[in-house]
Structures are given as structure tokens and as C-alpha cells.
C-alpha positions in Angstrom: -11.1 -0.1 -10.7 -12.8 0.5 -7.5 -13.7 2.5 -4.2 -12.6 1.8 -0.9 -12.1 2.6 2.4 -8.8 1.4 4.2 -9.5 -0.2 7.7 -9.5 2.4 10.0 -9.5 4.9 7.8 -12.0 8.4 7.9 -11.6 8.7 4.0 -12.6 6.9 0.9 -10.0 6.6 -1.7 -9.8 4.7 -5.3 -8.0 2.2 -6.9 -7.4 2.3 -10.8 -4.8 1.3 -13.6 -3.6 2.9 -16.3 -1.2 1.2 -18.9 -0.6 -1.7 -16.8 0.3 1.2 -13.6 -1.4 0.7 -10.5 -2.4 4.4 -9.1 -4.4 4.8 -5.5 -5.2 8.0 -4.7 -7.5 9.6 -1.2 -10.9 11.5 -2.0 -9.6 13.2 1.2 -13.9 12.6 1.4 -15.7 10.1 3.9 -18.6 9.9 1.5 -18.2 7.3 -0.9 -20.3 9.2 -3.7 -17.2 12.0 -3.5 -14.7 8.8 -4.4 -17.1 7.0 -6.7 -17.2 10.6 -8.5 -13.2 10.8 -8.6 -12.7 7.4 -10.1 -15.5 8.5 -12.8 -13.5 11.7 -13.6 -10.4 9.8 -13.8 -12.4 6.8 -16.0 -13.6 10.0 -18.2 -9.6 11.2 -18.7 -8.0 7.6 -19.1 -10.7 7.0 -21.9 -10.2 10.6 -23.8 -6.3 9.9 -23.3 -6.0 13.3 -20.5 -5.3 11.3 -17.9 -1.8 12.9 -16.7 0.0 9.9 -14.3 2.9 13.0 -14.1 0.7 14.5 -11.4 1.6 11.3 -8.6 5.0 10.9 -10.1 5.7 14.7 -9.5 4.1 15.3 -5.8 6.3 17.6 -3.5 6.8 16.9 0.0 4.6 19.2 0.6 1.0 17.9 -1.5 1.9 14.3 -0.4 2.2 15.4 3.5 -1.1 15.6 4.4 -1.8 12.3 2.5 0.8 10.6 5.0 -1.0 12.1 8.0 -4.0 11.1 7.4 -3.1 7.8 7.3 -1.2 8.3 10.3 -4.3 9.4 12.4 -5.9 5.7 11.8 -2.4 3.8 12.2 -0.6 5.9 14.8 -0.5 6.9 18.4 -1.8 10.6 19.1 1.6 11.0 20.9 3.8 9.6 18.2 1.7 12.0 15.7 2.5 15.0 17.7 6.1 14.2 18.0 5.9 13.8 14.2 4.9 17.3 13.4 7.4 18.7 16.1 10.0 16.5 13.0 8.1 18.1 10.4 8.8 21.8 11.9 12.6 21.0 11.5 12.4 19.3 8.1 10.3 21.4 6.1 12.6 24.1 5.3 15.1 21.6 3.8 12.1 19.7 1.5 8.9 21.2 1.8 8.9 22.2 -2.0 10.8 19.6 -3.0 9.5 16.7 -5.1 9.7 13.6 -3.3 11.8 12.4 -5.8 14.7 14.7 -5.1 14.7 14.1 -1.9 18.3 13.2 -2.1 21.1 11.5 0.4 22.7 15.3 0.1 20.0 17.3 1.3 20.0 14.7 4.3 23.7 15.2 4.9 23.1 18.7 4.6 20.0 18.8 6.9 22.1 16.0 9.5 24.8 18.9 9.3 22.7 22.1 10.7 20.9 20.6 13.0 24.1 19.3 14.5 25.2 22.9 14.6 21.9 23.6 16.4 22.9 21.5 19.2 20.6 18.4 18.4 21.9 15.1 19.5 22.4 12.5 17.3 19.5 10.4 18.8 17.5 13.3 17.6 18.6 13.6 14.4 18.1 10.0 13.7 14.6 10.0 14.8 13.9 12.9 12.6 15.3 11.5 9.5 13.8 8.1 10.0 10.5 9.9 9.8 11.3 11.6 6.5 12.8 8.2 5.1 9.4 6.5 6.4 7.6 9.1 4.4 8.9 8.5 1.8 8.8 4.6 1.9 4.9 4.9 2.0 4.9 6.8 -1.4 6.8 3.7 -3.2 4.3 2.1 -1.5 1.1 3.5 -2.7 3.5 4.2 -6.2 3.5 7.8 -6.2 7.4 7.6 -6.6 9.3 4.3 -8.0 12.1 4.2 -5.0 12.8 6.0 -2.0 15.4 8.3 -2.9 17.0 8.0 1.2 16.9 4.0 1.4 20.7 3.9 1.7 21.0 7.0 4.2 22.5 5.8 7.6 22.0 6.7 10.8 24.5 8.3 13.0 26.1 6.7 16.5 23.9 7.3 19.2 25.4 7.1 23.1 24.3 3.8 24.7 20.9 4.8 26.1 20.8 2.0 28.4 23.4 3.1 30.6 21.1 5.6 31.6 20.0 4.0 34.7 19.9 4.2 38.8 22.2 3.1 41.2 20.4 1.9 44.3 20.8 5.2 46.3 19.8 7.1 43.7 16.4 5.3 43.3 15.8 5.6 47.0 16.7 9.5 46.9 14.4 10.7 43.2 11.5 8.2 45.2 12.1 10.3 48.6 12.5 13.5 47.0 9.3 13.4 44.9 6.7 15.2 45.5 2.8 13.4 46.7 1.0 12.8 43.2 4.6 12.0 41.5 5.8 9.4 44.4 3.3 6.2 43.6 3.8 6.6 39.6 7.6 6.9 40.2 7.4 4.1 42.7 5.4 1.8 40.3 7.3 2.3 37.4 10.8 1.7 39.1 9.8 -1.6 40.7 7.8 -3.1 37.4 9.1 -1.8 34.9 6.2 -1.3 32.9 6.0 1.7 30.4 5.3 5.0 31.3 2.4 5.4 29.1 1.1 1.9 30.9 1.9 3.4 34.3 0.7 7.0 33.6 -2.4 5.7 32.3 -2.9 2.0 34.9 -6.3 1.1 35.7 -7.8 -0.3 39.2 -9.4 -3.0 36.6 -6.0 -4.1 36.3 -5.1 -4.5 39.2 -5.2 -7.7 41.0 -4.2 -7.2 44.7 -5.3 -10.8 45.7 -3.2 -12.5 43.1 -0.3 -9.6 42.7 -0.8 -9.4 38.9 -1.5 -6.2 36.9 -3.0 -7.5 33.7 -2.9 -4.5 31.5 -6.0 -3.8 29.2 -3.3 -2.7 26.1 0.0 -3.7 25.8 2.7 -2.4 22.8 4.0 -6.0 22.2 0.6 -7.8 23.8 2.1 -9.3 27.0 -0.9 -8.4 29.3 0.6 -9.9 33.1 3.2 -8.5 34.6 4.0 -9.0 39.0 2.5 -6.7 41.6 5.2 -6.1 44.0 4.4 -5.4 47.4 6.1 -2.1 47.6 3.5 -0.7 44.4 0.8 -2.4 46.0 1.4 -0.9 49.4 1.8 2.7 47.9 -1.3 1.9 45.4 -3.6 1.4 48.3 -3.1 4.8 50.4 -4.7 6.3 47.5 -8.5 7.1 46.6 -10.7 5.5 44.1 -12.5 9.1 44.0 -14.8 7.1 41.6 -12.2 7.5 38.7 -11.3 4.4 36.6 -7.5 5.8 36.7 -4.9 4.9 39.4 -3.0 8.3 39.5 -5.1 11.0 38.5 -4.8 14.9 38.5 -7.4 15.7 40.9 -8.8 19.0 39.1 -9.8 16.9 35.6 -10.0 13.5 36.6 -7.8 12.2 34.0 -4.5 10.8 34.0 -1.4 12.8 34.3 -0.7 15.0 31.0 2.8 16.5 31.9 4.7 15.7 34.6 8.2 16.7 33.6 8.5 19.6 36.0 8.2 17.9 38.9 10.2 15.1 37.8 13.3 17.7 37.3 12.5 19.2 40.8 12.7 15.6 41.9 15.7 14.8 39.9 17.2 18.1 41.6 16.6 17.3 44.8 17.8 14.1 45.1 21.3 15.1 43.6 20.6 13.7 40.0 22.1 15.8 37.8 22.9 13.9 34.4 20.5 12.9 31.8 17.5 11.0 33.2 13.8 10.5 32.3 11.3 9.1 33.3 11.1 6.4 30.7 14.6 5.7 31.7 13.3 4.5 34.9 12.0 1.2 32.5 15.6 0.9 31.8 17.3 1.3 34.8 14.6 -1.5 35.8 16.1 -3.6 33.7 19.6 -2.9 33.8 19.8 -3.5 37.8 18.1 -6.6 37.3 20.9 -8.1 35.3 23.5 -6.2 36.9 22.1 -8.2 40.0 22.4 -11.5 37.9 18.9 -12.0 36.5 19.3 -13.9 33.4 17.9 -11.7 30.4 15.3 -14.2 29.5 13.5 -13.2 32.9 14.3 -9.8 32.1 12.6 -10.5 28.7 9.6 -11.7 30.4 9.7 -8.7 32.8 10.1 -6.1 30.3 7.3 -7.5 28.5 9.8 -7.9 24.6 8.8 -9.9 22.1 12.2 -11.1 20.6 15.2 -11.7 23.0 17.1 -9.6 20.6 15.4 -6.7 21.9 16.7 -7.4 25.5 20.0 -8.8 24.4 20.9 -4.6 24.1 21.4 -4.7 28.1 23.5 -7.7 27.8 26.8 -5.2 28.0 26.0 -4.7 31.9 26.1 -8.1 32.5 29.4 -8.7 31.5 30.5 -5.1 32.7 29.2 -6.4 36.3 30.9 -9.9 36.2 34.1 -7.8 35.0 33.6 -6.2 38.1 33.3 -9.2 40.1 36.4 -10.8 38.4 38.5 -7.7 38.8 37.6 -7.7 42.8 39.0 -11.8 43.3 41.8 -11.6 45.3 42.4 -8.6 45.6 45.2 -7.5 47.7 43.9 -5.5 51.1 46.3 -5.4 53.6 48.1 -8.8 54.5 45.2 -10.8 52.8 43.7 -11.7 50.2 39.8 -11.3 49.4 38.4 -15.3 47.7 35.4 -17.1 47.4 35.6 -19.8 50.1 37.0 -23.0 48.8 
């Protein structure tokens, strides 16, 4: 038996067996006298034969929520945790007072149906589901339920998100059309691809003008060095330190960029885009006109900064769409000739 703290964590939780069980359970305290006192409580019911190992077998979504999120707090992104709780707003209605045992496959047929109804795309759907199945994944893990009741649920077809990307008169309109504070973030993330938390957040530390290398401070998948182009570094430089450590700042707090959708649509709008496009599609319309323009996808692997080729092997489509292309232009009839590669 013992107290602990798990790294990272603001709570002290306990770790006791009963009849050859393992149980692990929060103080929900960050004193370690509150969890030394719960594991002597449950010590105290174990040895009088009260203990009641029901109460972790029998949770509802609902008790072992807040569990799960408090856990995500030390493991998780502040962003990722808010998109969470937007899942959580559309899921609870279907299992907050369920146990997390009966979580079944129907209810997730039957909660993939409505939202479906609502208009939801399937992208959506499968993102919110994912997070109920990953829920429920950490309760076998810290054996509050035996098996995860979703483990065979599958996830719907979602529409090729990588053919979401620019054509080269479209990237020259949205970075003409946008407006003064969005033009040198828009400009930096379409020619380095770099994410747009990276490029939203970039640092002057991390810029190397001399050497044209930004070396980021954090990085998702740990590659740090990434090329300056000229064109970033030329827009980089018209703008003022103003004694912030932040490259593109909102002049009235200082800080980095919060929301910038707005004047991303009013950019979009202007320049004639009118299909589905965000800015962290600008990443992937990096990537997909660099192998549409014949960039083996191990450079674009190093570009994009993956870990595993198989990550950038999902663009590998537009390569072979483009040589298609090519192939279907040989010799093609125009006229009285005949359009070849020279012999």
C-alpha cells in the first residue's frame, strides 16, 4: 500500500490491494496527510471486511469525469483540454449517468446517428468519440472497469483532409488580401510550414537571421531546426521588437495572437476562397505543393518536421495524381503537332 503523487500531477492519490485487486484511487487533495488518511480509512474497511470494491467497478461517466480531467490538466495541452469539454457538452446527454461499464457500441451508434442529423461532419464525430473511447481506456487502466466497453467501435470515413490545400494564385491572393497583423503569420506559415501554434506563438530567440534557421524552443515531435526562407525573413524584419519576446503580437496585451479566425475569413473572402480552408491547412497545403512540385516525401518529412515517414506517406496520393497529370499531357495532340519531351 502506499501514497503517491503522479509526475506532474496537483493531487496525491493511493495505491492498495484487496484480494489480489489492484485499486488506485485520487485524494482529489495536494496534501499528502489528506491521502495518507484515505488509504488508513480504506486499511480500516479492508481489515473489518467493509471495504466495498463495487464502488470503482460501478462509477458513472459522470463521478469518473473529473478524475479523467484532472489528469488531463498535468498531461494535456490547455487547448486540447478545452476542445475536450466542447466533446463533453455533446456527449453527456447520451452517458452522463451511465456506468462506464454500459457504455455500449449502441449508444455510440446511436450518439454517431444524431449528431449526424445535426449536421456534424464525420471528422467531428470521430474526434468526439475517440475522446469518449479514450476515457474510457484510462479507467481499464487505473481498473476501475475490466474492458473498455467501445474498443471495437470504428470510426467513420472522413474526406481526404489533405486535399485541402492552395494553388499558387490562391496563396499569392489570401497573402495580398490579408490584413497588416495577419500578413507576416500567414506569410510564415505558408512558406515553412511549421504549425500554427509554432507560428502563432515564434520567438525572436528562435530566430536565426544570420544562419536562416528558426530553431524552435518546443516542438510536438521534437525536431527543433527548420529553414528561414527569405521571403519570412524579409516580412519578419519590418516589424518591431516593442521589447516583447513574441514575433507577432496583439499590440494592446502584448501576447501572442488569441483568435484570429475573423480576419482569416475576411481574408479568405477577399481573395476569392470560398471552400473549406484554415489556417492549419496552410501546413498542408505546404506540404502538398511541395510534392506536387516533385519533392520527394522524405524532404517533405524533414520539412514538416514527422517523426515516422508513415505520417507523410498520407500526401503521397498528390504525387501520383500530379505525375498522372504529367503523363496524361505527353503527346498530346494540339493542332498539327504533338507536345514530347525532347529526345
Amino acid at each position: 500500500m502506499a501514497v503517491y503523487r503522479p509526475k506532474k500531477s496537483r493531487y496525491y492519490w493511493i495505491d492498495f490491494y484487496y484480494k489480489g485487486q489492484r485499486y488506485r484511487e485520487s485524494s482529489g487533495s495536494k496534501r499528502k496527510r489528506d491521502a495518507e488518511q484515505l488509504l488508513a480509512r480504506r486499511k480500516y474497511e479492508i481489515s473489518q471486511s467493509t471495504f466495498n470494491p463495487s464502488r470503482y467497478q460501478d462509477l458513472t461517466f459522470s463521478e469518473f469525469l473529473p478524475q479523467y480531467m484532472d489528469w488531463a490538466k498535468d498531461h494535456k495541452k490547455p487547448s486540447t483540454i478545452k476542445r475536450n469539454r466542447q466533446f463533453i457538452k455533446h456527449l453527456e446527454p447520451y452517458v452522463a449517468g451511465r456506468l462506464l461499464k454500459d457504455i455500449t457500441l449502441a449508444i455510440a451508434e446511436d450518439y454517431k446517428n444524431d449528431r449526424k442529423r445535426q449536421g456534424a461532419s464525420n471528422a467531428t464525430i470521430n474526434r468526439e468519440r475517440s475522446f469518449l473511447k479514450a476515457v474510457l481506456n484510462k479507467a481499464v487502466k487505473w481498473d476501475v472497469i475490466e474492458k473498455n466497453p467501445l474498443e471495437h467501435m470504428e470510426s467513420l470515413p472522413e474526406s481526404h483532409l489533405f486535399s485541402r490545400y492552395l494553388t499558387v494564385n490562391e496563396t499569392l491572393a489570401l497573402i495580398d488580401a490579408s490584413e497588416g497583423h495577419l500578413r507576416p503569420l500567414i506569410v510564415t506559415s505558408i512558406y515553412t510550414g511549421l504549425r500554427w501554434g509554432n507560428v502563432r506563438k515564434l520567438r525572436w530567440t528562435e530566430l536565426d537571421f544570420e544562419n536562416s534557421i528558426i530553431n524552435l524552443e518546443h516542438s510536438k515531435n521534437d525536431e527543433k531546426l527548420y529553414p528561414l526562407p527569405e521571403r519570412v525573413k524579409s516580412e519578419i524584419m519590418k516589424l518591431s521588437r516593442n521589447g516583447s519576446p513574441y514575433v507577432f503580437i496583439n499590440p494592446d496585451t502584448g501576447n501572442p495572437w488569441q483568435d484570429l479566425r475573423k480576419a482569416f475569413r475576411r481574408a479568405k473572402e477577399k481573395a476569392g476562397i470560398n471552400r473549406p480552408f484554415r489556417v492549419h491547412d496552410l501546413r498542408h497545403s505546404f506540404a502538398s505543393n511541395l510534392v506536387m512540385d516533385g519533392y520527394d516525401l522524405k524532404t517533405v518529412q524533414e520539412l514538416l518536421g514527422h517523426r515516422n515517414i508513415s505520417t507523410t506517406l498520407r500526401y503521397s496520393h498528390l504525387s501520383m495524381l500530379h505525375k498522372k497529370t504529367a503523363v496524361d499531357s505527353l503527346f498530346r495532340k494540339d493542332g498539327h503537332t504533338f507536345h514530347h519531351t525532347s529526345q
